[in-house]
C-alpha positions, -999 to +999 in steps of 0.1 A: +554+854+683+528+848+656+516+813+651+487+790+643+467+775+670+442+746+677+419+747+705+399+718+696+406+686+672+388+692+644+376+731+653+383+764+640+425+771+628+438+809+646+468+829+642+477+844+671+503+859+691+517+826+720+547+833+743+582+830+726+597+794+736+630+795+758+658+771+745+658+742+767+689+724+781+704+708+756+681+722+728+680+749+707+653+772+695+653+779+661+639+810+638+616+792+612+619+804+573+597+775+561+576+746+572+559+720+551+526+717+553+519+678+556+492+653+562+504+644+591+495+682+604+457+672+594+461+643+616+473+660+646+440+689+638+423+658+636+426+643+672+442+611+658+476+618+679+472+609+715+505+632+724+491+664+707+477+686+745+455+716+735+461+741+731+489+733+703+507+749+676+514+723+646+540+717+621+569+699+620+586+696+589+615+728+588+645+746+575+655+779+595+680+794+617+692+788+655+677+817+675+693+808+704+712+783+720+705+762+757+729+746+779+748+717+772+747+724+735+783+721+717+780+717+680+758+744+669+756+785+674+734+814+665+728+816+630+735+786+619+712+772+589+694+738+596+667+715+593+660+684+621+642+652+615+602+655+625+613+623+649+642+640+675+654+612+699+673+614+733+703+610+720+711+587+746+691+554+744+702+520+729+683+528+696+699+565+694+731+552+702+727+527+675+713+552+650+679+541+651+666+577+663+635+573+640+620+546+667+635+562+697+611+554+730+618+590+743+616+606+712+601+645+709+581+655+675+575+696+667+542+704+660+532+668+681+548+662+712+552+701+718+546+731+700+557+731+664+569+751+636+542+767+622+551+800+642+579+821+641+599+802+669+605+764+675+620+741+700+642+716+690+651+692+718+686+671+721+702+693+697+737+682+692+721+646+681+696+658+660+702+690+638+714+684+602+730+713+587+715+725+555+743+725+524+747+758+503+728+759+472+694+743+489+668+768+496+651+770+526+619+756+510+634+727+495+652+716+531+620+717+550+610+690+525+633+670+538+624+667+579+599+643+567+579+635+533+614+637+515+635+618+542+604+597+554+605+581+515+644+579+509+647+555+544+615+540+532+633+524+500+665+526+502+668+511+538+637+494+546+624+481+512+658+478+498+653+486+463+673+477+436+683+486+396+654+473+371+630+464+399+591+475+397+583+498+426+543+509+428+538+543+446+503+548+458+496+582+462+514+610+447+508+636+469+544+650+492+555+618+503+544+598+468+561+627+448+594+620+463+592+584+466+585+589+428+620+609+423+640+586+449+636+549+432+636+564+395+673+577+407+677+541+422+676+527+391+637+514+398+607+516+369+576+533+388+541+529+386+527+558+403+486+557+415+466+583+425+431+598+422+444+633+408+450+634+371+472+664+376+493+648+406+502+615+380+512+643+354+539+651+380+549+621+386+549+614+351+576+643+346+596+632+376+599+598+355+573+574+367+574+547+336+534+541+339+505+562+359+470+544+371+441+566+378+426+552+411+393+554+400+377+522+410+388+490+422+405+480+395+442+492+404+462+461+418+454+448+381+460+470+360+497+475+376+500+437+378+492+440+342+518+468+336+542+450+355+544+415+339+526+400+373+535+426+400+558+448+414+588+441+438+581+471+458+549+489+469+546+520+488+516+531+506+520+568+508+486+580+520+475+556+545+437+544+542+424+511+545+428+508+507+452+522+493+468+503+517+448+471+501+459+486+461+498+486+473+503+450+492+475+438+462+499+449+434+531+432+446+544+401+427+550+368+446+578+377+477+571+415+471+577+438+499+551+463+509+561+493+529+536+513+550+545+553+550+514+572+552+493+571+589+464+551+591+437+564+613+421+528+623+432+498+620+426+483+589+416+448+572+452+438+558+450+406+531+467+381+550+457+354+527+484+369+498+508+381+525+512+343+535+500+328+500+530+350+482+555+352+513+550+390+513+569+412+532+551+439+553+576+468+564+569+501+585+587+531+582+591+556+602+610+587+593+648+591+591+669+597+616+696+627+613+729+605+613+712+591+580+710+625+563+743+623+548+738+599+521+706+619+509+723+658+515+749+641+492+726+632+462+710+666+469+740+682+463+751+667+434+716+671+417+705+636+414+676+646+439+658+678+436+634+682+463+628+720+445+609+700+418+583+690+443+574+725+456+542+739+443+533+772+466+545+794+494+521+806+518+513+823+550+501+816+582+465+826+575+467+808+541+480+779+562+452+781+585+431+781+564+442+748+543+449+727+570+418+711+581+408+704+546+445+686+542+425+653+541+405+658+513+419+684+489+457+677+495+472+695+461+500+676+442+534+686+454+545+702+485+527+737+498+553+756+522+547+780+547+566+807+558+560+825+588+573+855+581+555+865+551+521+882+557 
C-alpha cells in the first residue's frame, strides 16, 4: 500500500509503497477515505513523541471502512463505516472499564504508537471497545474530524471545563481544534472570544459565532478580552500549546476561572502560579474523548446543531500531504485540511 513515511524527525516526508498491515487479534484493519491532517502529526515529524519508532507512517485522525477483521472481534464486519478515537485503550483496564479510555495506561494511538492513517490501510487495536460507527448523512471528511480536533474540544468543555449558558469562554487559537471549540460552546449556550494571529482564521470563527475576535499581535491579549469580558472569562481554552498562548488563556480568565490545556506543549513551560493561587484558578488537562462518549456529540451531529463540514477547508493527497506536514507548525491554515489516500 501507498503511504507517507518519516525516516528521521524533522527530515525529508516520502510516499512510498510499505507492506499492507494484517488485522491483529482483536483489531481490525481499516480502508482509510480520509485523515485529518493535525498538529499533532507535526509533533510526531518533529521528534517530540517518545513512542513514535522510525521508520513511521503518521496520521491519526480517520473515517473509512473495515478491510478486514481479526480474531476475537464481535461487533463489527467488513464494510462497515467508522471512525475510532486517536486514543484506543485496552478495553480492559480500570479506566477503560470506567469509560475513561482517553487516559488508558495501555492505550495504542495510529500514526504514534504504530503506523497510522496516512496510507491506504490502518490498524486499529481493541476494536470492539473502540470503533464508533459513523451516522448516515456525515461524510467521510467531516467524521475524520471527529477522532480528535472535533472530539478532543467537545470533552474539553463540555466534560472537563463544564461550561454553561451565558458564560464567557476565550479560545486561543483558531486553527482545527480552536475552530470547533468555537462551534461547540456557541451551541452550549457560551459567548466566545476567539484569539489568534490569522486575520482570516478569526473571520471563521467570527462566522461560526464567536461574539468578539482579538488579533494576537502583541502582548496585549489577556486585556483586551478581560476588557471584552467585563473582567475575564469563565473558561479559557489553549488550543495551540506554546508557552504563551498558554500564558494569554489562564491570563484572560476572571477570578475562579478554569483554564483547560488542549493543544501539546513541546517543553515545559513557565505557568503563572501567582494568579492560579491569587484567583483560585482551575487548571484542567484534556486529553481526547473516548469512544463510549461519542454518543452525545454523533447526536448533535445528527440533528445539525454541530457541523464539523463547516470546518473543512481542502482535500488533498498524499504528496500534497507530504509536503505540508513539516511546515504544520508554522503555516497551519484556518480550518481543517483532509487527506485522502486514494486520490492522486
Amino acid at each position: 500500500m501507498r503511504a507517507i513515511v518519516l525516516d528521521q524527525f524533522r527530515g525529508p516526508v516520502s510516499v512510498r509503497d510499505v507492506p499492507e498491515p494484517v488485522a491483529p487479534d482483536g483489531g481490525v484493519v481499516v480502508r482509510v477515505h480520509a485523515s485529518g491532517l493535525c498538529r499533532s502529526d507535526w509533533h510526531a515529524w518533529a521528534g517530540h513523541d517518545s513512542g513514535v519508532a522510525l521508520p513511521h507512517v503518521p496520521g491519526h485522525e480517520l473515517a473509512g471502512v473495515v478491510a478486514s477483521v481479526g480474531a476475537g472481534v464481535t461487533g463489527w464486519q467488513v464494510g462497515d463505516r467508522v471512525t475510532a478515537p486517536f486514543v484506543c485503550g485496552c478495553g480492559v483496564c480500570s479506566w477503560c472499564r470506567a469509560g475513561d479510555a482517553q487516559v488508558c495506561p495501555d492505550q495504542t494511538q495510529p500514526g504514534f504508537t504504530h503506523g497510522g492513517s496516512f496510507a491506504e490501510l490502518v490498524v486499529l487495536h481493541a476494536a470492539d471497545h473502540n470503533l464508533v460507527a459513523i451516522p448516515d448523512g456525515v461524510d467521510d471528511a467531516a467524521a475524520a474530524s471527529l477522532g480528535c480536533r472535533f472530539a478532543t474540544s467537545f470533552r474539553a468543555l463540555t466534560s472537563r471545563a463544564r461550561v454553561q449558558p451565558g458564560e464567557w469562554v476565550t479560545v486561543v487559537g483558531a486553527g482545527g481544534v480552536g475552530l470547533s471549540a468555537v462551534m461547540i460552546a456557541v451551541a452550549a449556550g457560551a459567548r466566545v472570544v476567539a484569539v489568534d494571529r490569522s486575520a482570516a482564521a478569526l473571520d471563521l470563527a467570527t462566522r461560526l459565532g464567536a461574539e468578539h475576535v482579538v488579533l494576537a499581535d502583541g502582548d496585549g491579549v489577556p486585556d483586551r478580552v478581560r476588557e471584552l469580558t467585563d473582567g475575564g472569562s469563565h473558561v479559557a481554552l489553549d488550543a495551540v500549546g506554546t508557552a504563551e498562548t498558554l500564558a494569554d488563556s489562564v491570563l484572560s480568565l476572571r477570578r475562579r476561572g478554569r483554564h483547560v490545556q488542549v493543544g501539546l506543549l513541546a517543553a515545559a513551560p513557565v505557568v503563572p502560579m501567582d494568579r492560579v493561587i491569587a484567583w483560585e484558578l482551575d487548571l484542567l488537562g484534556s486529553h481526547g474523548m473516548a469512544a463510549a462518549d461519542y454518543p452525545p456529540m454523533l447526536a448533535l451531529v445528527a440533528s445539525g446543531a454541530l457541523d464539523p463540514s463547516l470546518l473543512l477547508e481542502r482535500t488533498v493527497t498524499l504528496d500534497e500531504a507530504a509536503r505540508l506536514l513539516p511546515d504544520l507548525d508554522s503555516a497551519s491554515p484556518a480550518g481543517i485540511t483532509v487527506v485522502d489516500p486514494r486520490l492522486g
